[in-house]
C-alpha positions as CSV (number, residue, x, y, z in Angstrom):
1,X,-32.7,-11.0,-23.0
2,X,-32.3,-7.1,-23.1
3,X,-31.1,-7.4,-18.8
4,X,-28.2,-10.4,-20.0
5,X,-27.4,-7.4,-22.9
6,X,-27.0,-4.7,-20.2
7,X,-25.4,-6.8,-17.7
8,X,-23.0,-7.9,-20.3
9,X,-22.0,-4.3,-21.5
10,X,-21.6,-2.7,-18.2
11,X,-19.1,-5.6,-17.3
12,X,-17.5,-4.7,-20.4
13,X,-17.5,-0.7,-19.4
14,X,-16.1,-1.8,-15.8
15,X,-13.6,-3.9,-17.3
16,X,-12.3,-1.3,-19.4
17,X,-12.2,1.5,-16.9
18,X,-10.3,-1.2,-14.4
19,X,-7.7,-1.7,-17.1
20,X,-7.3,1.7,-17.7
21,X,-6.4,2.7,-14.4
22,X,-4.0,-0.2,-13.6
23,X,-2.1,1.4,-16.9
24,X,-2.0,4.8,-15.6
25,X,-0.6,3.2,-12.5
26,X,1.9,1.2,-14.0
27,X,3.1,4.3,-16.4
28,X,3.2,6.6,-12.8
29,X,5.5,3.5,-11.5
30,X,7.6,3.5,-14.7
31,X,8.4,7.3,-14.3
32,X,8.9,7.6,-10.6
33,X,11.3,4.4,-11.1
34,X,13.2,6.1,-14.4
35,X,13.7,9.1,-12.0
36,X,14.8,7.5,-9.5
37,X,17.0,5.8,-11.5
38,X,18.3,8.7,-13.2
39,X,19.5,10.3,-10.0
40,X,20.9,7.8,-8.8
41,X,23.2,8.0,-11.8
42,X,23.8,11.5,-11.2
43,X,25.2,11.5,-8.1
44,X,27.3,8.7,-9.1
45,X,29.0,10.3,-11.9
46,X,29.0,13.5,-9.8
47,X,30.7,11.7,-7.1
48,X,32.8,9.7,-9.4
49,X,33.9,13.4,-11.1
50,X,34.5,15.0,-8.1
51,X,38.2,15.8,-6.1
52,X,38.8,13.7,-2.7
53,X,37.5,15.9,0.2
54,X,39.9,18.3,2.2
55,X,40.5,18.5,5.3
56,X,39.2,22.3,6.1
57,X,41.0,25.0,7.8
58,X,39.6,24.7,11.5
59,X,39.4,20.6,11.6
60,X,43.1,21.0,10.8
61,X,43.2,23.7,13.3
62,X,41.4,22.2,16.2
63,X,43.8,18.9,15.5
64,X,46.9,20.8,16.0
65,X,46.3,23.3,18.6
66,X,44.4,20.1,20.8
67,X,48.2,18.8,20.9
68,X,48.8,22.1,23.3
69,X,52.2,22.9,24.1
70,X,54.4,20.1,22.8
71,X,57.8,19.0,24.5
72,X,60.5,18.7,21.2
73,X,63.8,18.4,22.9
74,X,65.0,17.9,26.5
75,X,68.8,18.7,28.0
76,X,70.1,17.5,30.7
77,X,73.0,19.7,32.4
78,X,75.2,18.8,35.6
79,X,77.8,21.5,36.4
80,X,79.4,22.8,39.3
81,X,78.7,26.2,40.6
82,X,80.4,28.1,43.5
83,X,78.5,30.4,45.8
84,X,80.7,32.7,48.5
85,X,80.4,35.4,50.7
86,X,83.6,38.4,51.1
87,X,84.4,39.6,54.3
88,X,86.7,42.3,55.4
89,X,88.5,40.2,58.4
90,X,87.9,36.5,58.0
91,X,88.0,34.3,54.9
92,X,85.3,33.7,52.3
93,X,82.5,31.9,53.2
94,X,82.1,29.9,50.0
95,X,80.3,26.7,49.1
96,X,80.8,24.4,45.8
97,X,77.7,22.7,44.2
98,X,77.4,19.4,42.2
99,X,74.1,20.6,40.2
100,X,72.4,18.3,38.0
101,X,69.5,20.2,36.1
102,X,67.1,20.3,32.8
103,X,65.7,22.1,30.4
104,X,63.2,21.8,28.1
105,X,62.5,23.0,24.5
106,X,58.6,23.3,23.3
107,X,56.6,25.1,20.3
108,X,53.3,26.6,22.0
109,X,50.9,25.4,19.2
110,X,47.6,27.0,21.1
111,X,49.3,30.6,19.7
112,X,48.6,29.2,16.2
113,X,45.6,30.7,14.1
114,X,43.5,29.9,11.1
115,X,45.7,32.9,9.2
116,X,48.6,30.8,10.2
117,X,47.7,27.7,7.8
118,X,47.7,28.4,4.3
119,X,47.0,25.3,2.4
120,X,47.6,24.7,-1.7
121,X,47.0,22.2,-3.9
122,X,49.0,19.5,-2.9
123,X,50.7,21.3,0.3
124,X,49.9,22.8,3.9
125,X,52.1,26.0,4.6
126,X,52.1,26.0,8.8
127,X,53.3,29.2,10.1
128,X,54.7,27.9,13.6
129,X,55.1,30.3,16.7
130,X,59.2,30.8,17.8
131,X,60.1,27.9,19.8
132,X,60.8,28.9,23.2
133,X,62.5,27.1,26.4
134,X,59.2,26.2,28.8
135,X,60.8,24.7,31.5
136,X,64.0,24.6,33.1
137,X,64.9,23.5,36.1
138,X,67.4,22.2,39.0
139,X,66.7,18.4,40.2
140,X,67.5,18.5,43.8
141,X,67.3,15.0,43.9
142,X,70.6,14.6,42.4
143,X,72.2,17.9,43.2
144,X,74.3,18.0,46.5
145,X,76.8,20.2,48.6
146,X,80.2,19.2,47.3
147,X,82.7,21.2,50.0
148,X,82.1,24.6,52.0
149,X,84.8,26.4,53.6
150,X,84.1,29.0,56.4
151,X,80.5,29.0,56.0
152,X,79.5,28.6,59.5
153,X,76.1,30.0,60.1
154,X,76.2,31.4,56.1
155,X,76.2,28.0,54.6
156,X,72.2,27.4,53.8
157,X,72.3,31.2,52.2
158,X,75.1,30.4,49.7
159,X,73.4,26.7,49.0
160,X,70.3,28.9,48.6
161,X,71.7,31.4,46.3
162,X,74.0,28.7,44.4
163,X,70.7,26.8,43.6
164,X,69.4,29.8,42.4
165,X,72.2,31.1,40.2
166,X,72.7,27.4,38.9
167,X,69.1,27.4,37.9
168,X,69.6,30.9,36.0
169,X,72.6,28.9,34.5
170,X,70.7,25.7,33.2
171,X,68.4,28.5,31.1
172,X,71.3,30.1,29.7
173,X,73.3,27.1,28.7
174,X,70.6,25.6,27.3
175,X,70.1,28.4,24.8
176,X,73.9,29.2,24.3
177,X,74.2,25.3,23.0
178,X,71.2,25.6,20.5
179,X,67.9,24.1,22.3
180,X,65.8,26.7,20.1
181,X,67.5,25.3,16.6
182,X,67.3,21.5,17.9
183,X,63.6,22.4,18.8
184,X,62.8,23.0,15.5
185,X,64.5,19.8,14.0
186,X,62.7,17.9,16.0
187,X,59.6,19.7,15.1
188,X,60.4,18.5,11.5
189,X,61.0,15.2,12.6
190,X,58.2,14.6,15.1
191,X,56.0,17.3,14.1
192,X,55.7,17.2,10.7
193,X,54.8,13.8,10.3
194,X,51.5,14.4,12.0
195,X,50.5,17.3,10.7
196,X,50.9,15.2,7.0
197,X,49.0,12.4,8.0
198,X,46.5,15.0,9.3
199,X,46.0,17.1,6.3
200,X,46.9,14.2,3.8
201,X,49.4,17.3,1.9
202,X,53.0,17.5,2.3
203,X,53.6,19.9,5.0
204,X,55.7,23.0,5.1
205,X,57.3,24.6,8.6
206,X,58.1,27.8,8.9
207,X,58.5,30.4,12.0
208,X,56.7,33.8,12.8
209,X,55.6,34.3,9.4
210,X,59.5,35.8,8.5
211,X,61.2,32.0,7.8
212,X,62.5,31.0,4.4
213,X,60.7,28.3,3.1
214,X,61.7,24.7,3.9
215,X,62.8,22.0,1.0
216,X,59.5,19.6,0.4
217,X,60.3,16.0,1.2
């Protein structure tokens, strides 16, 4: 009778230090779940609290200077230019040129720095390098000799030198008829658009750090 006793309470003592245990368990998976559940919460209402990311300085950078030197505006010339030779005795060696030619107006973005961006609020400053002619040139192609007169055995040195002075002429023309000003219009118009959708701000243009701000659109 006293062994059935025994056997009894010691189930009893198990029993109870069985239950005890699966409590403390269940209270240690209670509290890690609350915490997790907590953070959870934080970081939504942190998120939900927080600005829209910004594009940063140098990923702005690195997406306009990867463009390189960027082609704005193209002109296309034909002229005709006159190349002669005086002599004392004998008549002017001359030759006329039909020249067709082009030039090329471009904004070297690679010259830009981090210094040059300056971003606000709700808008991206862009401090743009002087636009520049990078290319002008004569298309042979489509240039010809149009009439010589007493050339002889002068006539490729005046073609030679009329290519060469009609390709100092393209440059010149091109910048006495405003390439540099349509350069920059078209770096509004082409330019800025990208730069926007880039940044996600309106974007300001302005030249060598010394241009009057531009009017927001």
């Amino acid at each position: 009778m006293s062994n059935t006793l025994f056997t009894f309470t010691d189930t009893q003592l198990i029993f109870k230090a069985m239950l005890k245990t699966i409590i403390r368990l269940l209270l240690l998976f209670l509290l890690i779940a609350g915490g997790i559940w907590l953070w959870e919460q934080y970081k939504f209402l942190k998120n939900d609290n927080a600005e829209a990311p910004e594009v940063s300085h140098n990923i702005l950078l690195q997406e306009i200077t990867s463009m390189g030197k960027i082609e704005l505006v193209k002109y296309n010339f034909r002229d005709v230019v006159e190349s002669k030779i005086k002599k004392n005795f004998l008549p002017d060696a001359k030759v006329l040129l039909i020249v067709t030619g082009e030039a090329t107006g471009c904004i070297d973005l690679t010259k830009i720095k981090v210094a040059d961006l300056q971003e606000l609020k709700d808008t991206v400053v862009v401090h743009l390098p002087e636009p520049e002619i990078c290319n002008y040139k004569i298309d042979h192609s489509k240039s010809k000799v149009y009439d010589t007169q007493y050339a002889f055995m002068d006539e490729a040195k005046l073609v030679d030198e009329a290519f060469q002075k009609a390709e100092a002429q393209v440059q010149q023309s091109a910048q006495s008829m405003g390439i540099l000003e349509q350069t920059k219009e078209s770096a509004e118009q082409m330019l800025k658009p990208f730069i926007e959708k880039v940044s996600g701000k309106k974007v300001v243009l302005k030249y060598a750090m010394k241009d009057s701000p531009r009017r927001l659109k």
